[in-house]
Biotite code that builds the C-alpha atoms (Angstrom):
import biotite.structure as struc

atoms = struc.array([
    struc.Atom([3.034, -11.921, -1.557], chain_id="A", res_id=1, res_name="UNK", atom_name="CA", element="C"),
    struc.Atom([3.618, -13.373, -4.855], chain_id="A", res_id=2, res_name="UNK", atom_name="CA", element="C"),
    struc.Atom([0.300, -14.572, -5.301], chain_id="A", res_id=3, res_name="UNK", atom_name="CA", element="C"),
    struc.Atom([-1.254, -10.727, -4.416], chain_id="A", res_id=4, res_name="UNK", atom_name="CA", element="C"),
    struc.Atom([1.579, -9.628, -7.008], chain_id="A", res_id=5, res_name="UNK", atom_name="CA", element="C"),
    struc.Atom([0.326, -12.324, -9.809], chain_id="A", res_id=6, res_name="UNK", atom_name="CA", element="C"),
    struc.Atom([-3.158, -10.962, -9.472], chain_id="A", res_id=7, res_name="UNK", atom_name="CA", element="C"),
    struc.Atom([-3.210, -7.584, -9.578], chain_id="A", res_id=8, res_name="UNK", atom_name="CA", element="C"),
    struc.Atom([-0.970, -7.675, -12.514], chain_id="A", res_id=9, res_name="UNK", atom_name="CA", element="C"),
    struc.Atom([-3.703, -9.964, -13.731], chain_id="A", res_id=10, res_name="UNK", atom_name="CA", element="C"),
    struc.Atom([-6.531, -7.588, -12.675], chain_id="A", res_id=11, res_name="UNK", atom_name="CA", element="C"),
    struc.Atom([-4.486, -4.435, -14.538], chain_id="A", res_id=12, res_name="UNK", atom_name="CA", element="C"),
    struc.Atom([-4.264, -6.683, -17.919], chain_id="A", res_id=13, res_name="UNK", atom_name="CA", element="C"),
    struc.Atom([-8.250, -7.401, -17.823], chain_id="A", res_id=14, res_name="UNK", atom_name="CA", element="C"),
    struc.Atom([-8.821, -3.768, -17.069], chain_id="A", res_id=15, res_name="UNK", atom_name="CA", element="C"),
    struc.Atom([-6.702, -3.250, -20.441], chain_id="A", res_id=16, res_name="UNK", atom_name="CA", element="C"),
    struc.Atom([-8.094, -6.005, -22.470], chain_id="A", res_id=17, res_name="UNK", atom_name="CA", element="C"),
    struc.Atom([-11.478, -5.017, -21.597], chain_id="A", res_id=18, res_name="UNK", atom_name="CA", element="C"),
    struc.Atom([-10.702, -1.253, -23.172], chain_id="A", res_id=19, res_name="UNK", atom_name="CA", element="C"),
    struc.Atom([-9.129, -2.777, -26.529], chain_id="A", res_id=20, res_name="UNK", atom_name="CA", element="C"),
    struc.Atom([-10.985, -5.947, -26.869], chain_id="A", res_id=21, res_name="UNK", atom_name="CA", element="C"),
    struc.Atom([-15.070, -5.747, -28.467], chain_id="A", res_id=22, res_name="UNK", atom_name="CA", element="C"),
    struc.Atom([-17.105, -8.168, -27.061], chain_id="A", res_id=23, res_name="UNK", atom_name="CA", element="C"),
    struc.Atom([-15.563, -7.740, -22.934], chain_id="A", res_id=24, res_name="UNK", atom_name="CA", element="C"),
    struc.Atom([-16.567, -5.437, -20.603], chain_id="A", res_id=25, res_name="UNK", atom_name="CA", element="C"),
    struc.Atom([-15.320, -4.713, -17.144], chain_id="A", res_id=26, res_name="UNK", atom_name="CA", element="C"),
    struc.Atom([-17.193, -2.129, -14.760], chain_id="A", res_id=27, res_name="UNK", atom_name="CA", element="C"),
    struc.Atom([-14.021, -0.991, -12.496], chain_id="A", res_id=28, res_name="UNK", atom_name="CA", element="C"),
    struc.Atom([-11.029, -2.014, -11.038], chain_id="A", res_id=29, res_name="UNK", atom_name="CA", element="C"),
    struc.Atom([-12.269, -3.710, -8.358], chain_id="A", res_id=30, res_name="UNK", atom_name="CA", element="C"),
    struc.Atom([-14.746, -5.940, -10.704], chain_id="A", res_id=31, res_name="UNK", atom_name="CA", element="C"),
    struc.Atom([-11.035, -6.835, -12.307], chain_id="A", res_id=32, res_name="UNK", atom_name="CA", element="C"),
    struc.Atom([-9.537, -7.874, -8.608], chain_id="A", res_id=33, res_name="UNK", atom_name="CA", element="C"),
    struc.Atom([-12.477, -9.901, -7.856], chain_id="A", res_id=34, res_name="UNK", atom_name="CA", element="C"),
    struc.Atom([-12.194, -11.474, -11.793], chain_id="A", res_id=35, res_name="UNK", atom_name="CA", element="C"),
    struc.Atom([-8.195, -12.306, -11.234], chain_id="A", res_id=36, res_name="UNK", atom_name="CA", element="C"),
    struc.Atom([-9.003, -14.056, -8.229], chain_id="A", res_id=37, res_name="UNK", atom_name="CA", element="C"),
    struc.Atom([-11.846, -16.094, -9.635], chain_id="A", res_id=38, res_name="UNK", atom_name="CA", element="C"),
    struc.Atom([-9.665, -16.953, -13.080], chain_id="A", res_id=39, res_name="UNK", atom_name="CA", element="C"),
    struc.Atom([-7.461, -18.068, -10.552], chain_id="A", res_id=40, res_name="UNK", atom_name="CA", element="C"),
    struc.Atom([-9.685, -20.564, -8.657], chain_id="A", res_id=41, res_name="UNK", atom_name="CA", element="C"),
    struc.Atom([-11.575, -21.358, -11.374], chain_id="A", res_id=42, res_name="UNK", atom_name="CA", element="C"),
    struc.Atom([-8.123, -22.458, -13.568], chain_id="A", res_id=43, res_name="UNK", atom_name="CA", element="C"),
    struc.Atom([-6.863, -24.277, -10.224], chain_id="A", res_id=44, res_name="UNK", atom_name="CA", element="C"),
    struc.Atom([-10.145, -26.200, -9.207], chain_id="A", res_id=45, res_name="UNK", atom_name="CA", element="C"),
    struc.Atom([-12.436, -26.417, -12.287], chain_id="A", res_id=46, res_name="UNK", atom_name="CA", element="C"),
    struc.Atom([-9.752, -26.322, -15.171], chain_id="A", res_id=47, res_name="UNK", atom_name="CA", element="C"),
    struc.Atom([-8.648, -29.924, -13.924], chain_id="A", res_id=48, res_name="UNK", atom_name="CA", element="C"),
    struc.Atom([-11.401, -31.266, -14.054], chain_id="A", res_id=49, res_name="UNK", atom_name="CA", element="C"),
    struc.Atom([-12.553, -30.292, -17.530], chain_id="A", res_id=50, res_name="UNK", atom_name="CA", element="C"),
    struc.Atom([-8.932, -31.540, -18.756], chain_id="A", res_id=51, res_name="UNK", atom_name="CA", element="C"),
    struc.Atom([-9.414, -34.371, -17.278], chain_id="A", res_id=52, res_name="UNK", atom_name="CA", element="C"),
    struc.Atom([-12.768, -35.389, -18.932], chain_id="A", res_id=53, res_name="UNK", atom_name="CA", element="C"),
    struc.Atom([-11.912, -33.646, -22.255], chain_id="A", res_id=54, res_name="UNK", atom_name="CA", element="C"),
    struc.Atom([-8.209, -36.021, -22.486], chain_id="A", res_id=55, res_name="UNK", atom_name="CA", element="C"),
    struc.Atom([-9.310, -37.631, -25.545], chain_id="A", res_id=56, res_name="UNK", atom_name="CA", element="C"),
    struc.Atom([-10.191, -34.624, -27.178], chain_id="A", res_id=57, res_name="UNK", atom_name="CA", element="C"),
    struc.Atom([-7.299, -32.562, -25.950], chain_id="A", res_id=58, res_name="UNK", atom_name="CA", element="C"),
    struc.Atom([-5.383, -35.527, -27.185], chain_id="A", res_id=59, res_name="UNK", atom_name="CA", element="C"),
    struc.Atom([-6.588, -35.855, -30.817], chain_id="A", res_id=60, res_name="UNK", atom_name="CA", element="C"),
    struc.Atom([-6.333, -32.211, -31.571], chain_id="A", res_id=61, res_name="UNK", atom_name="CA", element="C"),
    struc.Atom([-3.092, -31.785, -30.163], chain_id="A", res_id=62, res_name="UNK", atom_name="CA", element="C"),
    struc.Atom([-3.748, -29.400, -27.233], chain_id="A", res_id=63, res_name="UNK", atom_name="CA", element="C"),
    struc.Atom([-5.851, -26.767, -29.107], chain_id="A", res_id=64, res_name="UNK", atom_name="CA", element="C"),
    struc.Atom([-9.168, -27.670, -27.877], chain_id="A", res_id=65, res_name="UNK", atom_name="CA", element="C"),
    struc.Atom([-6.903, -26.401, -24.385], chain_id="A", res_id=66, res_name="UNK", atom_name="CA", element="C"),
    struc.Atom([-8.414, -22.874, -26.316], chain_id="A", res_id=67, res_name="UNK", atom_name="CA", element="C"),
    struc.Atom([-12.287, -23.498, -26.233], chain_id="A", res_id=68, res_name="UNK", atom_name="CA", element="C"),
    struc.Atom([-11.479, -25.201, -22.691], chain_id="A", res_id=69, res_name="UNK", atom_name="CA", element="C"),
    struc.Atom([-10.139, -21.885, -21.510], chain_id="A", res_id=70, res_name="UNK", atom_name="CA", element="C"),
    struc.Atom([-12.446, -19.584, -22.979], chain_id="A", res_id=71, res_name="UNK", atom_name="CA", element="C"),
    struc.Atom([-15.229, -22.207, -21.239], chain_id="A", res_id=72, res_name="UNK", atom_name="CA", element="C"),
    struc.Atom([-13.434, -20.965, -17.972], chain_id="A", res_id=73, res_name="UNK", atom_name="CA", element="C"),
    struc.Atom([-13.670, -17.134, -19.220], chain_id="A", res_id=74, res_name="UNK", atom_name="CA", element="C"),
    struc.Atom([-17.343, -17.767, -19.733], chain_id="A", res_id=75, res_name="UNK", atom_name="CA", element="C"),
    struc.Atom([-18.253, -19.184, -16.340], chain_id="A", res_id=76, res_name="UNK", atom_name="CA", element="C"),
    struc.Atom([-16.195, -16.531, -14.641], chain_id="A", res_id=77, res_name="UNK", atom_name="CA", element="C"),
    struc.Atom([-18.115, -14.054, -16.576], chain_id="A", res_id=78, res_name="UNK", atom_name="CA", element="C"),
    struc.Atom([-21.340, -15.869, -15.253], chain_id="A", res_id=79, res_name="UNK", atom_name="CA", element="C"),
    struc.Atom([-19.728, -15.840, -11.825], chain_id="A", res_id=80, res_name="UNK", atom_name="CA", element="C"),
    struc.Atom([-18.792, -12.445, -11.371], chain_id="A", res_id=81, res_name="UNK", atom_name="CA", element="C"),
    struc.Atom([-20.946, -9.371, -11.912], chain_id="A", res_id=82, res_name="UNK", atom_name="CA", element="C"),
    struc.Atom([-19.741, -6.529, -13.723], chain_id="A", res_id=83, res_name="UNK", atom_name="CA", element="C"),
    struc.Atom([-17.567, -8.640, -16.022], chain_id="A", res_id=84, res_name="UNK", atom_name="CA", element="C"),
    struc.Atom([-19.454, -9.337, -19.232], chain_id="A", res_id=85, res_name="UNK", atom_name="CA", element="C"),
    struc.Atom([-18.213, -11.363, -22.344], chain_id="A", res_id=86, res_name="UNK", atom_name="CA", element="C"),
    struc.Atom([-20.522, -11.224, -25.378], chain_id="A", res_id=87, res_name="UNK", atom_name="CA", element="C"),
    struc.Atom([-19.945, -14.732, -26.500], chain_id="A", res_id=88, res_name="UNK", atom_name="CA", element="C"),
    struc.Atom([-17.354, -17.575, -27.290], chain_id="A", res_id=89, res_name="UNK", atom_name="CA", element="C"),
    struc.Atom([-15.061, -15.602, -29.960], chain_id="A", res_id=90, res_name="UNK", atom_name="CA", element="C"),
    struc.Atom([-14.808, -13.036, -27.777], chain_id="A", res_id=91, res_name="UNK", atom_name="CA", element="C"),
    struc.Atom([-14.004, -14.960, -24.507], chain_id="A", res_id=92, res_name="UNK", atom_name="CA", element="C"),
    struc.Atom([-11.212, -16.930, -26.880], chain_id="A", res_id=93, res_name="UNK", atom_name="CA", element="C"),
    struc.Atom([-9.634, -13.873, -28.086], chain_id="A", res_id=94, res_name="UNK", atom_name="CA", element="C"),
    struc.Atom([-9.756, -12.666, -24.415], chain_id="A", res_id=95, res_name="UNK", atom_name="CA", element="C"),
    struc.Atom([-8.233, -15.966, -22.857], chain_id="A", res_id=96, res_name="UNK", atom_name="CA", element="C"),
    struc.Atom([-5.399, -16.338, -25.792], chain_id="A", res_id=97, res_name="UNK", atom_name="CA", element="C"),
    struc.Atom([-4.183, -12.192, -25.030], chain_id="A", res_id=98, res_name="UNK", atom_name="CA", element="C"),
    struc.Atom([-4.347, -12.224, -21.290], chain_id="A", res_id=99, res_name="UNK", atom_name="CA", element="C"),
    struc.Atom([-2.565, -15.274, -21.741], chain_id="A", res_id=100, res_name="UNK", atom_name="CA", element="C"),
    struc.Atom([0.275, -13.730, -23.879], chain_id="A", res_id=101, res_name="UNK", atom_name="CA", element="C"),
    struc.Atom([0.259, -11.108, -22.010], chain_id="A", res_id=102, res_name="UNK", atom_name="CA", element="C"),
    struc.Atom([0.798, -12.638, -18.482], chain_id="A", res_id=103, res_name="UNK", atom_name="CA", element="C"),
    struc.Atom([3.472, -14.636, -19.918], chain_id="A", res_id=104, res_name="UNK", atom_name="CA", element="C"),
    struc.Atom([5.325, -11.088, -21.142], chain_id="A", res_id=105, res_name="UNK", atom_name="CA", element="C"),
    struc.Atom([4.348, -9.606, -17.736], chain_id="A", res_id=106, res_name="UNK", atom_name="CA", element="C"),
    struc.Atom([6.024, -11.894, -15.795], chain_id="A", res_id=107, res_name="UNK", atom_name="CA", element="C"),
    struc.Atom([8.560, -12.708, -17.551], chain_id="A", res_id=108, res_name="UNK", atom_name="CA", element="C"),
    struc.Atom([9.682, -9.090, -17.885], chain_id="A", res_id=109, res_name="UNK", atom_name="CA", element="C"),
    struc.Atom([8.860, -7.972, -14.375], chain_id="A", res_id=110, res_name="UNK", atom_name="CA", element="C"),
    struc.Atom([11.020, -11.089, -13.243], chain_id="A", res_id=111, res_name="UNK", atom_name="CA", element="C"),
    struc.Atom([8.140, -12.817, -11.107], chain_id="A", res_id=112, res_name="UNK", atom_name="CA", element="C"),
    struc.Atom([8.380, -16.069, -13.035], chain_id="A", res_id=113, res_name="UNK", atom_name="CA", element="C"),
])
């Protein structure tokens, strides 16, 4: 139940993003569902992965290449999923840092830490 919870709080903050954000466009609601639940398997099979390759890098820079590596993941979700478009890389970062911060707020104010 959780998990459901998670994501479509998730799906609601793309649907959001999408309206005050240039550069990312969602078609509906249900193109948001389908996007929360591929962020999700995406950040819990591929995101390891790509970590785990990129160490060095992550490494020198001090965890802010952790930024390109998630917009990389809000790229190939937008290749993944139909109906969610991102125009390019700045756009996918900004989109990855604010859902971010604004999961984090979410949950931490709804009390589903």
């Amino acid at each position: 139940m959780k998990l459901l919870y998670r994501m479509l709080i998730t799906a609601i903050l793309v649907v959001i993003l999408s309206n005050v954000l240039k550069g990312v466009h969602v078609s509906g609601f249900l193109t948001a569902v389908i996007v929360a639940f591929v962020l999700s398997l995406l950040n819990t099979f591929i995101k390891p992965l790509i970590l785990l390759f990129t160490l060095p890098i992550t490494i020198f820079t001090l965890g802010l290449f952790l930024l390109v590596i998630n917009a990389i993941i809000i790229l190939l979700c937008s290749a993944i999923v139909g109906g969610f478009l991102v125009d390019g890389f700045l756009p996918a970062l900004m989109f990855s840092i604010f859902l971010s911060l604004s999961q984090s707020i979410m949950f931490a104010v709804l009390g589903k830490n």
